[in-house]
C-alpha positions in Angstrom: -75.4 63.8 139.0 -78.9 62.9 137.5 -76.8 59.2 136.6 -75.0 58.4 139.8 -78.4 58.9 141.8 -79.9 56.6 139.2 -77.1 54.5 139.5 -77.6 54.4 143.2 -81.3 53.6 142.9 -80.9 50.9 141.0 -77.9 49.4 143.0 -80.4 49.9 146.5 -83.5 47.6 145.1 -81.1 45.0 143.7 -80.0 45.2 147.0 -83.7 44.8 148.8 -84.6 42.1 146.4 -81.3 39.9 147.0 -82.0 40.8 150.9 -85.3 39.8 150.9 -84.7 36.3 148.6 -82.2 35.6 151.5 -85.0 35.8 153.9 -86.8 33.7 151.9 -84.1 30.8 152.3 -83.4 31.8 155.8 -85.8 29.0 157.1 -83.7 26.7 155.3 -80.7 27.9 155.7 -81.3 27.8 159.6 -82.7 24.4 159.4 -79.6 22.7 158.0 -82.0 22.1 155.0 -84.0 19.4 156.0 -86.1 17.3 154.2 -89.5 18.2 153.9 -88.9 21.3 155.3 -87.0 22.4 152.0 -90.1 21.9 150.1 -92.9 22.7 152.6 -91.3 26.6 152.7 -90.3 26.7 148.9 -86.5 27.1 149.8 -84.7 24.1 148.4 -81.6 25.2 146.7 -79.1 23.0 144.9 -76.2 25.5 146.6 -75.9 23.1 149.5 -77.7 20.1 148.0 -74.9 19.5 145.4 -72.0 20.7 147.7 -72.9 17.4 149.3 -73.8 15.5 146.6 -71.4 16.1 144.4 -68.2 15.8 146.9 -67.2 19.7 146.7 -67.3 19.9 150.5 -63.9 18.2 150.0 -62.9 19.9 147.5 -63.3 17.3 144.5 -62.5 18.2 140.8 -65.9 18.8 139.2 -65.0 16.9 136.5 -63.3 14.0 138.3 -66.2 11.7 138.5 -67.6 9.8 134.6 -70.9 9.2 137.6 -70.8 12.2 139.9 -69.2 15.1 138.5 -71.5 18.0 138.3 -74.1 18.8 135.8 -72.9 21.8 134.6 -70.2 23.4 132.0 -67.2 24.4 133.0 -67.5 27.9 134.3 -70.2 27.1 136.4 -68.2 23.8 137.5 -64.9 25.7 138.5 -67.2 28.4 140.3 -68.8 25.5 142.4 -65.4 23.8 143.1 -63.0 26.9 143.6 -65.8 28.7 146.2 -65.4 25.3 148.1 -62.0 26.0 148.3 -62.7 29.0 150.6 -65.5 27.3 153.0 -63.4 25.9 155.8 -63.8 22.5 157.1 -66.1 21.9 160.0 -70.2 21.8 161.0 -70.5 25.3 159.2 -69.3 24.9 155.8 -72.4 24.0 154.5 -73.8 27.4 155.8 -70.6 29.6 154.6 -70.4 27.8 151.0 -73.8 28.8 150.5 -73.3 32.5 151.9 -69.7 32.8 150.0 -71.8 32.0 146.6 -75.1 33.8 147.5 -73.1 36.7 147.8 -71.5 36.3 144.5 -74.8 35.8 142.8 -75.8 38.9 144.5 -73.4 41.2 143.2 -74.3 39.4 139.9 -78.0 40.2 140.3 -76.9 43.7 141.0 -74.9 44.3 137.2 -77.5 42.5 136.0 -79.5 45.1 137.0 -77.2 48.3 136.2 -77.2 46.7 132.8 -80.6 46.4 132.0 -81.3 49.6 133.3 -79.2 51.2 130.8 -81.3 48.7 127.9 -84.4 49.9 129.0 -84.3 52.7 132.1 -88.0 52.4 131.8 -88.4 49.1 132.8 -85.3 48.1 134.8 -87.3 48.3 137.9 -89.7 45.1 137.0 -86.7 43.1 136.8 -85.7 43.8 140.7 -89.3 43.3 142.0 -90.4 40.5 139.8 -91.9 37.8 142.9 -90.1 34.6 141.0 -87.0 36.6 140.4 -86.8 37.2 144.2 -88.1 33.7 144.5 -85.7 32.0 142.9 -82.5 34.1 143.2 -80.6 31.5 145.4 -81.8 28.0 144.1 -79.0 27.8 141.3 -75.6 29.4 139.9 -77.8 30.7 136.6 -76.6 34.4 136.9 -73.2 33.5 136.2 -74.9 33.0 132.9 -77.2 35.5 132.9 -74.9 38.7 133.0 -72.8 37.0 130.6 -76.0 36.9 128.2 -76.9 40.2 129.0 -73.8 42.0 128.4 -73.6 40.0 125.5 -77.0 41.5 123.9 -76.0 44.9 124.8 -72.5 44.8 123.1 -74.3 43.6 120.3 -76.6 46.5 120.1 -74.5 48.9 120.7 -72.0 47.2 117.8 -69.4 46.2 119.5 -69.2 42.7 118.2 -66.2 41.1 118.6 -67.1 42.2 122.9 -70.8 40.3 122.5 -69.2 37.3 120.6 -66.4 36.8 123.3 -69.2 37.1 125.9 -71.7 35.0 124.4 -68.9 32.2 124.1 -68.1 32.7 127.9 -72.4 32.8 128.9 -72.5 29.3 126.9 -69.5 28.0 128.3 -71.5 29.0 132.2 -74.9 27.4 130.8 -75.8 26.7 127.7 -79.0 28.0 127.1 -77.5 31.1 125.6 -76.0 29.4 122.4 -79.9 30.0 121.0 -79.5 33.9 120.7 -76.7 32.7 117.7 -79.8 32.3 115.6 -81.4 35.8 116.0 -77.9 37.1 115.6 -77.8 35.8 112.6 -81.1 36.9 111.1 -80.3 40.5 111.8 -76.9 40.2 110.4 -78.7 38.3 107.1 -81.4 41.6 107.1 -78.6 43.8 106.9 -76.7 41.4 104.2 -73.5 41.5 106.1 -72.7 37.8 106.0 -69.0 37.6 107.1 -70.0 39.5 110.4 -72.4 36.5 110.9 -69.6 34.2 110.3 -66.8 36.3 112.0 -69.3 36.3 115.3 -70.3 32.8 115.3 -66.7 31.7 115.0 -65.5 33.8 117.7 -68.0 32.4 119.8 -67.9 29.0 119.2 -63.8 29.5 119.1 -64.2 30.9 122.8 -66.4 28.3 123.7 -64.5 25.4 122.3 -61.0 27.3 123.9 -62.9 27.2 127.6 -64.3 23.7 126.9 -60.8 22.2 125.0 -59.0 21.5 128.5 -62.3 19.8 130.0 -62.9 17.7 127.6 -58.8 16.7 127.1 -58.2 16.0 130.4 -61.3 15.1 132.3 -63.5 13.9 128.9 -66.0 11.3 131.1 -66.8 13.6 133.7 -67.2 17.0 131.4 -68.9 14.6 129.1 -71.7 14.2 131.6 -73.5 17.3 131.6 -73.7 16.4 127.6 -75.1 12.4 128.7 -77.7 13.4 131.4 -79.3 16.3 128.8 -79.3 13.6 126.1 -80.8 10.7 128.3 -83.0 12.6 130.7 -86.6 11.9 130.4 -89.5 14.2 130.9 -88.9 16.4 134.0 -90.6 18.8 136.4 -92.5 21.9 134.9 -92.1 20.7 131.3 -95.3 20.1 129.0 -94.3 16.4 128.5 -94.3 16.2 131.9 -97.2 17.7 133.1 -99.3 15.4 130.1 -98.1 12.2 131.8 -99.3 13.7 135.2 -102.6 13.3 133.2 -102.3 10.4 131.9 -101.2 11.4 128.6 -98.0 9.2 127.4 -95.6 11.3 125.0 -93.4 9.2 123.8 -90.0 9.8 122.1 -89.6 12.7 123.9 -86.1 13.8 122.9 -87.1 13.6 119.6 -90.6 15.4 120.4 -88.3 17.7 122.3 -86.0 18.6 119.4 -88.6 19.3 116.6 -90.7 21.6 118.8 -87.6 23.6 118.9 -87.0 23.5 115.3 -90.5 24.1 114.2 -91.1 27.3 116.6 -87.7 28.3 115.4 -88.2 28.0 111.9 -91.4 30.0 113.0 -89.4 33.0 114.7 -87.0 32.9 111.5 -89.9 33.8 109.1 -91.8 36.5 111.5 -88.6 38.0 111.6 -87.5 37.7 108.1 -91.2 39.3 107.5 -90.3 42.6 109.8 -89.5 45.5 107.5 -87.3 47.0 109.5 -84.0 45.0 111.1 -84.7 44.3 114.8 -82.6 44.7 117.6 -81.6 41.8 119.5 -82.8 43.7 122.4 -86.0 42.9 120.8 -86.3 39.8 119.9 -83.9 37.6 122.1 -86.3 36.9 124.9 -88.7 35.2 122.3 -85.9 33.1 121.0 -85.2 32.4 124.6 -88.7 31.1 125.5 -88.9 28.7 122.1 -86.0 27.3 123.9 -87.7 26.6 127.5 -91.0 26.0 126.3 -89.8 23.0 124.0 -87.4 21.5 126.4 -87.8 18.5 128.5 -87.3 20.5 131.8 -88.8 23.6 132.6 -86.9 24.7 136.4 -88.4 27.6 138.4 -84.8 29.1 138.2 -85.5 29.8 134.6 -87.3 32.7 135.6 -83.9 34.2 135.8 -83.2 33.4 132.2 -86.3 34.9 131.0 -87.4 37.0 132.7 -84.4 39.8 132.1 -84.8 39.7 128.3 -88.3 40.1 128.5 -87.7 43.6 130.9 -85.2 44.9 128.0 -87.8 44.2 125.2 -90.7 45.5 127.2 -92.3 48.1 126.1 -95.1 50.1 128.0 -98.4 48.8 126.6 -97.1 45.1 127.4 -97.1 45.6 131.7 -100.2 43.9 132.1 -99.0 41.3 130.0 -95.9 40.9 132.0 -97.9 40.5 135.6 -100.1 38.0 133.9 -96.9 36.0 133.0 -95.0 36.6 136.4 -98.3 35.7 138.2 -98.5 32.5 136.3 -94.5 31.7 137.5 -94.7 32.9 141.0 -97.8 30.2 141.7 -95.3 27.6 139.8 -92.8 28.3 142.0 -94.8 27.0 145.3 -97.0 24.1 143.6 -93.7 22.8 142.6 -92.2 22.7 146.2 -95.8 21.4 147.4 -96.0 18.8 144.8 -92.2 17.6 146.2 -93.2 18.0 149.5 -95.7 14.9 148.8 -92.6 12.7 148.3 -90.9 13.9 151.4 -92.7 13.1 154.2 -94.5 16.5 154.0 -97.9 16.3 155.8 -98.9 18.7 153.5 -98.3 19.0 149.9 -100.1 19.6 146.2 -101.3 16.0 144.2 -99.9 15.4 141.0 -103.2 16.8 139.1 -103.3 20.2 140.9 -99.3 20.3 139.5 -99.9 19.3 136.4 -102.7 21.8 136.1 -100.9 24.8 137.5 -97.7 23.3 135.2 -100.1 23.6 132.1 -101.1 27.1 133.4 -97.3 28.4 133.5 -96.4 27.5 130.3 -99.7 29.1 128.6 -98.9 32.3 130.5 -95.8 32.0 128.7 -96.4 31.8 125.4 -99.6 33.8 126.1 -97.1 37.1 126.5 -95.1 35.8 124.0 -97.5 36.5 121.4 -98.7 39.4 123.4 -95.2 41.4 123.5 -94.1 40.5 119.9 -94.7 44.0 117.3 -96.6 43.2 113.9 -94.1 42.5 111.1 -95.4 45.9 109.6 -94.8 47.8 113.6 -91.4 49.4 114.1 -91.1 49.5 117.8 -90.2 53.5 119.2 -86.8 53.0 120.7 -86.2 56.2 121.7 -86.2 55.1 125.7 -83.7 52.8 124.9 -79.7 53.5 125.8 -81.0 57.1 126.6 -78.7 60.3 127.8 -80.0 59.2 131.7 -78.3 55.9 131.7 -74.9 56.2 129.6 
């Protein structure tokens, strides 16, 4: 009984938080999403933008197009295209495809929850009241990817790995930020010298991966190829470092390549604090950190990425780290309006932030981040308690 009212809990505030991130679009959403007013009330999402823009309302291929298909892998391209099968034709499709895909990001949000509740049943709670989580719950399709990733951890911990390989493959195949946790898997399969599970996951990962991908690529190669083209060629976008440094009038150039190492080095970083730990982490543990190497290096740091990050960071919380956490969320939530604000300039906002103030609060988001990075990660000597962890209350 104790479970299914904890169940029942945690299912009502995932609730109240996807409610109350639909009133936060509701402006929007009654406004047809008109430009500024998508900016001006922070409640832009790329739901109905790329419905339009990417010719879903009439049910196009997502992959049709080597110039317009959508910037997305496959999974998250089929979800886009087949819900646009079920809006009908007419003034109100706009409104119903966004509804028919909130919805299915909301019951999403609400496994996502269940499952990090039974990660860390002390800490489930931060995920579902987290301001930029709410915030940013309806710009994107990113939970498709973020359950995935989840589920994929918490196979993994609880050693089922062949079930955490398959649904790692499937999170990468939805976005592909998730391919970095292969790295900490790794390192925790080299601590415990088990070598051909490293290789046995990888493959089955990468096999699932390539086996989602295969068709795609065969078939519809220029348009599936895009997603690969526009990562590859994109310059410095919004909320990145780069970015914010040529706000200021700081030119980084090469900034793939700039990009690229900064992943490698703070990886090669994480791989010897870990290889350093005298006891084998969980990837409970340590994926979140992997996670934010990942985001703080790349050349686009969205205020949807809130929904990578901050899930792994609730599961690897632990209790002296809270303040550390509001620091961070703080730090993301004022992101999430000077970013609309700084649009809203552009738009024919009457209102709206300059380019330095963004920059500055920019620079301010990513130093919150790496600020709890360092401020979550245990000593290479600590070995974390985990005894609130997959406890008797939430199996």
């Amino acid at each position: 009984m104790k479970s299914r009212h904890a169940v029942g809990i945690v299912i009502l505030f995932a609730l109240c938080a996807g409610l109350l991130s639909f009133i936060k679009f509701d402006h929007c959403y009654n406004k047809q999403w008109a430009v500024p007013d998508v900016y001006t009330h922070a409640c832009y999402s790329d739901i109905p933008a790329l419905y339009g823009a990417r010719n879903l309302i009439n049910h196009t291929w997502p992959y049709s197009s080597a110039t317009n298909s959508v910037e997305y892998p496959p999974i998250t391209g089929v979800v886009m295209w087949a819900t646009s099968l079920v809006a009908p034709q007419g003034s109100q499709n706009f409104h119903i495809y966004f509804l028919i895909n909130i919805f299915l990001l909301l019951l999403l949000f609400v496994s996502s929850a269940l499952l990090i509740w039974r990660i860390n049943p002390g800490s489930w709670h931060l995920f579902v009241i987290a301001p930029a989580v709410v915030a940013s719950l309806y710009i994107n399709w990113d939970m498709w990817a973020v359950m995935t990733a989840l589920a994929a951890i918490y196979w993994f911990d609880q050693k089922k790995y062949d079930y955490s390989s398959i649904a790692l493959g499937i999170s990468v195949a939805t976005k592909f930020f998730p391919i970095v946790l292969l790295l900490p898997v790794a390192i925790i399969f080299w601590k415990q010298s088990r070598i051909k599970s490293a290789v046995r996951y990888t493959s089955i990962s990468l096999g699932i991966w390539v086996l989602i991908n295969l068709p795609f690529a065969l078939f519809t190669s220029s348009g599936w190829w895009r997603f690969f083209k526009l990562n590859g060629s994109r310059g410095a976008d919004f909320g990145s470092l780069y970015y914010s440094f040529q706000l200021l009038g700081i030119s980084v150039s090469a900034v793939n390549a700039v990009s690229i190492l900064l992943f490698i080095i703070g990886s090669a970083g994480f791989t010897l604090y870990l290889l350093q730990k005298v006891y084998v982490p969980s990837l409970t543990q340590i994926a979140f950190i992997e996670v934010a190497i990942f985001t703080l290096a790349s050349k686009v740091y969205s205020p949807q990425y809130i929904l990578w990050l901050t899930p792994l960071a609730v599961i690897a919380l632990r209790k002296k780290d809270k303040s550390a956490f509001w620091i961070w969320q703080g730090a993301e939530i004022m992101y999430h309006l000077a970013v609309w604000e700084y649009l809203a300039t552009y738009s024919g906002g009457r209102f709206g932030l300059p380019a330095g103030g963004y920059a500055v609060i920019s620079l301010i988001r990513i130093a919150a981040l790496i600020f709890f990075v360092l401020k979550t990660a245990p000593s290479t000597r600590e070995v974390p308690a985990q005894e609130h962890r997959f406890s008797l209350s939430a199996a």
